[in-house]
C-alpha positions as CSV (number, residue, x, y, z in Angstrom):
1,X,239.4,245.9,146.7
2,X,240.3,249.6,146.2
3,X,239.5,251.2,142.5
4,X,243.2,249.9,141.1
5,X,242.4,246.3,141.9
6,X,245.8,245.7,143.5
7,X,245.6,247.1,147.0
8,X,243.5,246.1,149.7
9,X,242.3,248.8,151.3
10,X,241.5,249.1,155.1
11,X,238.5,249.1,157.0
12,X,236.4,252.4,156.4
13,X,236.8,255.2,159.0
14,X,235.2,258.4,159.1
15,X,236.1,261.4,157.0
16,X,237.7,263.1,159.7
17,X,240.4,260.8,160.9
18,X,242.2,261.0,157.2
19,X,241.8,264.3,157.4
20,X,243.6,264.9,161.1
21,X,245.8,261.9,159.8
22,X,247.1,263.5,156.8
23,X,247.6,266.4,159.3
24,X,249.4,264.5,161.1
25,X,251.9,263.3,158.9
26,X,252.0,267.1,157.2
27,X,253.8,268.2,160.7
28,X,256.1,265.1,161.0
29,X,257.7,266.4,157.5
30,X,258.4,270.0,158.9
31,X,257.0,273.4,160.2
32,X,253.8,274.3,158.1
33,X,253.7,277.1,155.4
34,X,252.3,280.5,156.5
35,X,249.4,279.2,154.2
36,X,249.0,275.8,155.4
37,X,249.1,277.1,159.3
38,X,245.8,279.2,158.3
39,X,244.2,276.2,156.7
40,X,245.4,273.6,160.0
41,X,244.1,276.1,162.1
42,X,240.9,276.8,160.3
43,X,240.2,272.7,160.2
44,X,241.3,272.4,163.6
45,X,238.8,274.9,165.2
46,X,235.8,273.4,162.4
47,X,234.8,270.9,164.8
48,X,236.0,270.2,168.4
49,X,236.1,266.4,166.9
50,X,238.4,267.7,164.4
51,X,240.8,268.9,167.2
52,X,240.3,265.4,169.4
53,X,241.3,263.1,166.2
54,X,244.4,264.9,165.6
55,X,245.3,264.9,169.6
56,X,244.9,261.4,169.6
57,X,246.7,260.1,166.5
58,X,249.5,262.2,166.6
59,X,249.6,261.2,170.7
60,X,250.7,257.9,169.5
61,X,253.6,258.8,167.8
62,X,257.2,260.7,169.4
63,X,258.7,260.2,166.1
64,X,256.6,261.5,163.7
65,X,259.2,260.7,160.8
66,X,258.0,257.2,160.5
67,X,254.2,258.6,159.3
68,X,256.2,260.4,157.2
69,X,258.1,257.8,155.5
70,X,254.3,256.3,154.8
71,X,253.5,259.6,152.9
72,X,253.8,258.9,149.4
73,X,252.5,262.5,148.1
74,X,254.6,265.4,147.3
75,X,254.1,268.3,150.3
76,X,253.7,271.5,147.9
77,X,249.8,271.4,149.2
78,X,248.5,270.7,152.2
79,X,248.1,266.4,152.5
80,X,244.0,266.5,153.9
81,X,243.3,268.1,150.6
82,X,244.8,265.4,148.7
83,X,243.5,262.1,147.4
84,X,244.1,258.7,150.2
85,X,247.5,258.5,150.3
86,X,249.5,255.2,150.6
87,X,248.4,254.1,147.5
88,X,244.9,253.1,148.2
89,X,245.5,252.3,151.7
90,X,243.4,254.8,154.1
91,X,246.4,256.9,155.8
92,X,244.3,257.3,159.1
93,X,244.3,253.7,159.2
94,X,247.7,253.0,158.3
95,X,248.4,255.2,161.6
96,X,245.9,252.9,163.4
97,X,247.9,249.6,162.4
98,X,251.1,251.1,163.2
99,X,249.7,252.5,166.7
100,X,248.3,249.0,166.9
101,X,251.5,247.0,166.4
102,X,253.4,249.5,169.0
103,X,255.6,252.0,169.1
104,X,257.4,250.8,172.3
105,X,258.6,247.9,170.3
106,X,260.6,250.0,167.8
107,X,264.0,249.2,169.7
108,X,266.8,246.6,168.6
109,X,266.1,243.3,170.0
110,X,268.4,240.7,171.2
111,X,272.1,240.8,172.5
112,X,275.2,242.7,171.0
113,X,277.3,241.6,168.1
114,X,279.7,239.2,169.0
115,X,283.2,239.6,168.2
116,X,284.4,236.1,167.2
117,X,288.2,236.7,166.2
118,X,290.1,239.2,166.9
119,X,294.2,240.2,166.1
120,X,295.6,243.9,165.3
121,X,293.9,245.5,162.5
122,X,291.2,242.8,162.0
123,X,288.1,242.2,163.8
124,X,284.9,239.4,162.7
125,X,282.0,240.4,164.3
126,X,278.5,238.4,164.0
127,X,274.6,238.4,164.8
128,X,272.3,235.7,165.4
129,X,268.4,235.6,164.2
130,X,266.8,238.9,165.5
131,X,270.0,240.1,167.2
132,X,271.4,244.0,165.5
133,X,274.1,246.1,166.9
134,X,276.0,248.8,166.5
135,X,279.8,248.7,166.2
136,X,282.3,251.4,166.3
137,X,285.8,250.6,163.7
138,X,289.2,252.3,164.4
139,X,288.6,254.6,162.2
140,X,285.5,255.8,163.9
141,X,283.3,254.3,161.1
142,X,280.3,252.8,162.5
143,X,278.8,249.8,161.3
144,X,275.0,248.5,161.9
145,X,274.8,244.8,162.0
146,X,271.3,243.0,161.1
147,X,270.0,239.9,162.2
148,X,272.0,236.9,161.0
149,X,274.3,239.0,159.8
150,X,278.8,238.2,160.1
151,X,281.8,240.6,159.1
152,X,285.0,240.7,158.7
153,X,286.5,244.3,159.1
154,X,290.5,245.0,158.6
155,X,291.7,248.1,159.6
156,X,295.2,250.0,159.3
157,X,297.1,253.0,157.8
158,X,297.0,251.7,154.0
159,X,293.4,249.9,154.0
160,X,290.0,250.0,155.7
161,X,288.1,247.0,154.5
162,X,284.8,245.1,155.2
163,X,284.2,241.4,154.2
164,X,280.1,241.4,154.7
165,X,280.0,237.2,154.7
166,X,276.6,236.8,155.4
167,X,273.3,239.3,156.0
168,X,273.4,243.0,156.1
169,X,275.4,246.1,157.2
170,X,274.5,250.0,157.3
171,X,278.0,251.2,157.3
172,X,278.4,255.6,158.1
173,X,281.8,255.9,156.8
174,X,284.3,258.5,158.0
175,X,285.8,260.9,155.9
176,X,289.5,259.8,155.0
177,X,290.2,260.3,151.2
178,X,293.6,258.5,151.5
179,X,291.7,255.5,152.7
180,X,288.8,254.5,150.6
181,X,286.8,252.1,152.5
182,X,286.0,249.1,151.0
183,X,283.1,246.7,151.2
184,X,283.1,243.3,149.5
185,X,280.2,240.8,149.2
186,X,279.6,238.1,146.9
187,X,281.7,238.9,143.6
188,X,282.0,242.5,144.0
189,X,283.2,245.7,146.2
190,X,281.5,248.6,147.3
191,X,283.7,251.6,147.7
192,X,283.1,254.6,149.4
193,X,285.2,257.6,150.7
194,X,282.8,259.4,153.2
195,X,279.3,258.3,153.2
196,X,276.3,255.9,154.6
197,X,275.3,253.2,152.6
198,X,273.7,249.5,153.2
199,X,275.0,246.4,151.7
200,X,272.8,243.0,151.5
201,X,273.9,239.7,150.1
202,X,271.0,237.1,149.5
203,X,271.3,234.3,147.3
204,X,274.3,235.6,145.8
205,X,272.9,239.1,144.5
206,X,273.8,242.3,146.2
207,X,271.6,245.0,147.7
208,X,273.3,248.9,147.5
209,X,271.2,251.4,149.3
210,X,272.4,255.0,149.2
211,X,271.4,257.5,152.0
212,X,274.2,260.1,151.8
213,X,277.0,260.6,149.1
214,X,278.4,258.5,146.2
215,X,279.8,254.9,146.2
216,X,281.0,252.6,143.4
217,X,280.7,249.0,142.4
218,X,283.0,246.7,140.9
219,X,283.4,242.8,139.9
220,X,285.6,241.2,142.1
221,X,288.4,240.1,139.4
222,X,292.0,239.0,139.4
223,X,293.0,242.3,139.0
224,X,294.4,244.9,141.1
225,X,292.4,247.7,140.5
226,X,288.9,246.7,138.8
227,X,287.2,249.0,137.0
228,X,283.4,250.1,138.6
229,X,280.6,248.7,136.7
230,X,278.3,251.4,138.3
231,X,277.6,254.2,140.5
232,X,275.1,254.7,143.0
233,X,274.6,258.1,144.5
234,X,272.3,259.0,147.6
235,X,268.9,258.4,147.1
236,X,269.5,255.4,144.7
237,X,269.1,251.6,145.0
238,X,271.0,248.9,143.1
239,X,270.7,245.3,142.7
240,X,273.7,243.9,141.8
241,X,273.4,239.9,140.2
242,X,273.5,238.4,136.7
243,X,272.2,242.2,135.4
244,X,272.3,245.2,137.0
245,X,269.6,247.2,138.4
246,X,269.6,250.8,139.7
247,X,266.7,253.1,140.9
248,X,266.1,256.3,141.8
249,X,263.8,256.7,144.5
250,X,262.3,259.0,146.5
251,X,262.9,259.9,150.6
252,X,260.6,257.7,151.7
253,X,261.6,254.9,150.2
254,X,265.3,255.3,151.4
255,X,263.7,255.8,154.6
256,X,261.7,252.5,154.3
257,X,264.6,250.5,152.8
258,X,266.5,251.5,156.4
259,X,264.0,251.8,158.7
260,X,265.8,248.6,160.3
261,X,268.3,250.3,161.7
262,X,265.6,252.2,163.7
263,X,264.3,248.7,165.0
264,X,261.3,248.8,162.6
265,X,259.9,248.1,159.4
266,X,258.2,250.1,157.4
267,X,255.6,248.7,154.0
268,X,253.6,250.7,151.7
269,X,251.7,248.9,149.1
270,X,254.5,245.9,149.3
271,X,253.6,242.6,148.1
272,X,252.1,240.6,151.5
273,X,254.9,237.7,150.4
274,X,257.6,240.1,150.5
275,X,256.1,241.4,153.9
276,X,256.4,238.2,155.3
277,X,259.9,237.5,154.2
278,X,261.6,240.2,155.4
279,X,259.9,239.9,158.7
280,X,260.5,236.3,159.1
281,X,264.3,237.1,158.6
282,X,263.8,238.3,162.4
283,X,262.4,235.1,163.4
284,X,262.5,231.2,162.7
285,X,259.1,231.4,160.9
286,X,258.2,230.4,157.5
287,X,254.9,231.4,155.7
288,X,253.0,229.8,153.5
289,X,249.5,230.7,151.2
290,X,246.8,229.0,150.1
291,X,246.9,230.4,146.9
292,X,248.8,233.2,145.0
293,X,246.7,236.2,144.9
294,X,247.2,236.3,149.0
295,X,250.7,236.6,148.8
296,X,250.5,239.1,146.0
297,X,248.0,241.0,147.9
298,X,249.3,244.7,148.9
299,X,249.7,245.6,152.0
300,X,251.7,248.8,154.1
301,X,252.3,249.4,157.7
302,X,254.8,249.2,160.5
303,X,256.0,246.4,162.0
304,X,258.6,246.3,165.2
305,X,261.4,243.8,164.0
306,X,260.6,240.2,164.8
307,X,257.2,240.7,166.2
308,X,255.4,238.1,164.1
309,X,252.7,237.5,166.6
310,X,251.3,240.9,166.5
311,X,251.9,241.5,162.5
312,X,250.0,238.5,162.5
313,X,246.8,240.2,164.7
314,X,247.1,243.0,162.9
315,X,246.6,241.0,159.7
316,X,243.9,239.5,160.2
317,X,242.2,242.2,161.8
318,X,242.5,244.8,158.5
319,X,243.3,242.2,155.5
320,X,240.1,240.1,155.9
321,X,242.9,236.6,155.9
322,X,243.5,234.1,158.7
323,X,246.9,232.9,159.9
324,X,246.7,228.9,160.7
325,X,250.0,228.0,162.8
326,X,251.1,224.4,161.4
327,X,253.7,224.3,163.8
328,X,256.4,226.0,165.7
329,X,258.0,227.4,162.6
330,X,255.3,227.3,160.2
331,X,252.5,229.6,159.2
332,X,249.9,229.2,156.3
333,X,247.8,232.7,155.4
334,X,244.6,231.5,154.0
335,X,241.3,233.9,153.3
336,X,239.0,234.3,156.2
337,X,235.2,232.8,155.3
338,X,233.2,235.6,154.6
């Protein structure tokens, strides 16, 4: 167990693959300071192993954004002289998992939306399990469907308006101030004027994630103009149920809240139930554990959407558990014998 007791951390590796790892991640954020180019190059040219461990991690990856997403330290010095990052999980081998899992499976799976109605102004578009797609309104909105995921979308000179009736949508609205764009889902609306946002309905709450701009919330009520109940602004979250729950949170955690809509997912120090859950949203598979410290057991890394087989490999290869299949669509996560 690392030092907080929460986190289970990763096999040991040596010194120098956090170090080119951190590196690693330090130029997936952005050019380097003046300063911080002296100290890279001052590393790099310690050790000819120095140079071959940064080669080779940072080989893996043509999008380094997604090791930057698993930072979770401010970059105002340089990350290989900071403490582990990902919250007690090694960073060199969160790159390892994530390299392990595979970056050629960061792509949408399945087949596109389909559009199952259709007359002028109003379109229903749906997903099945593990299907996403991307679809393109009249108003040259575009809208990211999920897996599982149904809309209804009603377009026209006085209204652009969403009905999300099951799943999840990213929505990147287009700028028309005369036409707020609407999205409702369970007993309230979303509004937005210009701006991306997700919208999640499970078990009749509502998920709000904020990546750029402003949007509103209101209660659904028999009235024609309902007054907002909240505002979430980019780089926010909101839960939206009995109470109502808002956060501010960093980059990274935008980034990870979306990363679905790059055909990934991305966990740091998540909760190995929650892990589970999301991911089995891709596929008909349902986990069970033999007992509760497992599934609270915390766990990061980066998962291609709906690839159970491998999260399970890569499981049991750093987390020290064993996943027994029960049956087609069942899979119990019990501790490995010692």
């Amino acid at each position: 167990m690392s030092p907080t007791g929460n986190i289970v951390n990763f096999p040991d590796r040596p010194p120098v693959e956090d170090e080119a790892a951190r590196w690693v991640v330090r130029h997936g954020e952005g050019p380097l300071t003046p300063a911080e180019q002296v100290q890279f190059d001052a590393w790099k040219q310690a050790s000819p192993a120095h140079a071959e461990a940064f080669t080779r991690l940072s080989a893996h990856w043509k999008d380094l954004d997604v090791l930057a997403a698993l930072a979770d330290t401010p970059a105002e010095k340089p990350l290989w002289m900071k403490p582990t990052v990902w919250a007690g999980v090694g960073m060199a081998a969160a790159v390892a998992l994530a390299v392990f899992v595979g970056v050629s499976q960061f792509s949408a799976p399945g087949a596109p939306a389909v559009q199952v109605a259709e007359q002028p102004g109003l379109g229903v578009y749906k997903t099945e399990m593990g299907d996403q797609e991307k679809i393109t309104l009249a108003d040259g909105s575009v809208v990211t469907l999920n897996t599982a995921s149904r809309i209804e979308a009603r377009m026209n000179d006085k209204e652009r308006t969403i009905h999300l009736l099951e799943g999840e949508a990213f929505f990147e609205v287009a700028h028309d101030a005369s036409r707020p764009f609407s999205v409702y889902a369970g007993d309230g609306v979303t509004v937005a004027v210009g701006t991306a946002f997700s919208v999640r309905l499970e078990q009749g709450a509502v998920e709000v994630v904020v990546s750029e701009g402003k949007v509103s919330y209101s209660r659904v009520a028999d009235v024609p103009a309902p007054e907002p109940v909240a505002y979430v602004a980019a780089g926010e979250t909101a839960l939206f149920g009995e109470s109502v729950v808002i956060d501010r949170v960093d980059l990274a955690a935008i980034d990870r809240k979306l990363s679905w809509t790059d055909g990934k997912l991305v966990f740091s120090g998540d909760p190995l139930s929650s892990v589970v859950a999301d991911i089995s949203r891709y596929a008909d598979i349902r986990f069970e554990f033999d007992t509760q410290d497992l599934a609270d057991m915390r766990v990061g890394g980066v998962f291609g959407l709906g690839e159970v087989d491998d999260m399970l490999e890569a499981l049991e290869t750093n987390f020290g558990v064993r996943a027994e299949r029960i049956d087609d669509k069942r899979v119990r996560i019990v501790r490995r014998d010692p």
